[in-house]
C-alpha beads as a LAMMPS data file, in Angstrom:
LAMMPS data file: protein, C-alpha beads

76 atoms
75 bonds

1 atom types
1 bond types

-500.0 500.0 xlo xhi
-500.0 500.0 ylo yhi
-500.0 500.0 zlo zhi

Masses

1 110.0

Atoms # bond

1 1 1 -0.320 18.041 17.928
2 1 1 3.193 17.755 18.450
3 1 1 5.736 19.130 15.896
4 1 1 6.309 15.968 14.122
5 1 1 2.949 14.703 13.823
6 1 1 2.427 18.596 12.544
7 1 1 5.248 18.518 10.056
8 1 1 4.239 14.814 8.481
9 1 1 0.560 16.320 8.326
10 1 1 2.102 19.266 6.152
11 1 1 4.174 16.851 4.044
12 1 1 1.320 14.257 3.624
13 1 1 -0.967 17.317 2.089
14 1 1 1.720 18.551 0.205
15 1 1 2.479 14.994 -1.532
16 1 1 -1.390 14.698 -1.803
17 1 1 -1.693 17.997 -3.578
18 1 1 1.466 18.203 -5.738
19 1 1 3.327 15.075 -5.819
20 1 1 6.368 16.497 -4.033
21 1 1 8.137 14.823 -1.454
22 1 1 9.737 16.328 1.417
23 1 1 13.844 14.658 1.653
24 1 1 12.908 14.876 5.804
25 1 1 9.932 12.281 5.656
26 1 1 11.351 8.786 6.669
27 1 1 12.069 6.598 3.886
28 1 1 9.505 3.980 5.099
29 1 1 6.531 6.576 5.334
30 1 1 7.615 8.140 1.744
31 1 1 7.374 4.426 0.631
32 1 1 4.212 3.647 2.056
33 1 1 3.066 6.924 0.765
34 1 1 4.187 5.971 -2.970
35 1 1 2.838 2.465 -2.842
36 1 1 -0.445 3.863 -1.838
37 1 1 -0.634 6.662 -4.688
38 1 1 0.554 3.446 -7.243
39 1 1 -1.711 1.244 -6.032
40 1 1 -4.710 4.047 -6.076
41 1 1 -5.492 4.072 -2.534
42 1 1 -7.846 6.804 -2.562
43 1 1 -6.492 8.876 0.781
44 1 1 -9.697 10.139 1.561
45 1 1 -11.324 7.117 3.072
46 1 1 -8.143 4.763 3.338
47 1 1 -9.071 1.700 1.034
48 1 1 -8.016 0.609 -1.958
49 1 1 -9.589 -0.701 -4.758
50 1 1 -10.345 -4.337 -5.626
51 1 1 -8.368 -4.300 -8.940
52 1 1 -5.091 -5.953 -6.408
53 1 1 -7.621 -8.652 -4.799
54 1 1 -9.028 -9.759 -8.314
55 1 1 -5.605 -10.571 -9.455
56 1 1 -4.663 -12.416 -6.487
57 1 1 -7.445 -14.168 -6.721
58 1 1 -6.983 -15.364 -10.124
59 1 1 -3.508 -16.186 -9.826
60 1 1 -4.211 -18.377 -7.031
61 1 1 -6.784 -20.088 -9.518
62 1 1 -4.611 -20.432 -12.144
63 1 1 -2.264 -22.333 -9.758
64 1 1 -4.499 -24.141 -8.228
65 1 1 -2.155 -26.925 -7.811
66 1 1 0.900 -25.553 -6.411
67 1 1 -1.407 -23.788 -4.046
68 1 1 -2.765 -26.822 -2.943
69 1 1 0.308 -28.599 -2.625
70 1 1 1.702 -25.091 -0.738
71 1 1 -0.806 -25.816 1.580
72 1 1 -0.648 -28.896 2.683
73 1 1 2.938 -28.892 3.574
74 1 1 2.301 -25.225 5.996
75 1 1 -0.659 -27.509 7.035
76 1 1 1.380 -30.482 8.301

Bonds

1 1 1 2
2 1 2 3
3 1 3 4
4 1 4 5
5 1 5 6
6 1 6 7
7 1 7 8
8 1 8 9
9 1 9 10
10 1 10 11
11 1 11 12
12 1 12 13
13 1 13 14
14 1 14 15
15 1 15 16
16 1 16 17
17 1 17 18
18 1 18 19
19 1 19 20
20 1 20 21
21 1 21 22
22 1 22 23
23 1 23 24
24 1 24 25
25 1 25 26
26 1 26 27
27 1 27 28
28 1 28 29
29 1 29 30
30 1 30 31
31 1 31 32
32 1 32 33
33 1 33 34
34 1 34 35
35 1 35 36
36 1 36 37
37 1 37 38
38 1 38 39
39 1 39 40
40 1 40 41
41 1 41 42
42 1 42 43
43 1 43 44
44 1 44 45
45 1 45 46
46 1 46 47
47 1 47 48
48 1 48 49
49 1 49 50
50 1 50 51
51 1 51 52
52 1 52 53
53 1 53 54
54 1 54 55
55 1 55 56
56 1 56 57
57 1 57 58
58 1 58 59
59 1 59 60
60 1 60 61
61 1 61 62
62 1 62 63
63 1 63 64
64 1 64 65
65 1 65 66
66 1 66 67
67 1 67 68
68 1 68 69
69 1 69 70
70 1 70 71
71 1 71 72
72 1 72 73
73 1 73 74
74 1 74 75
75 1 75 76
């Protein structure tokens, strides 16, 4: 494993474990990282839950129209 790979590893446990994150992890890692743990991505198997997907799904019912109208113009 090389030394980066070894040293993201470390931090990913670390920010698993306690929450901490190291100031060396790239911003868009730490970001992903954060959006995961807010979203409640469990880390163990790498999916999320549905909650996410149930909302989309009703918002996109409860607009119905504008998503239909949306549509048809990307359609065109």
């Amino acid at each position: 494993m090389s030394g980066y790979m070894e040293f993201i590893s470390k931090a990913w446990k670390e920010f698993v474990k306690q929450g901490d994150m190291s100031n060396e992890v790239r911003l868009e890692i730490a970001d992903s990282w954060k959006r995961c743990k807010e979203y409640g991505v469990d880390f163990t198997d790498g999916r999320g839950n549905d909650a996410y997907k149930v909302s989309v799904e009703s918002k996109i019912k409860e607009n119905a129209e504008l998503v239909s109208c949306g549509y048809s113009m990307v359609v065109m």
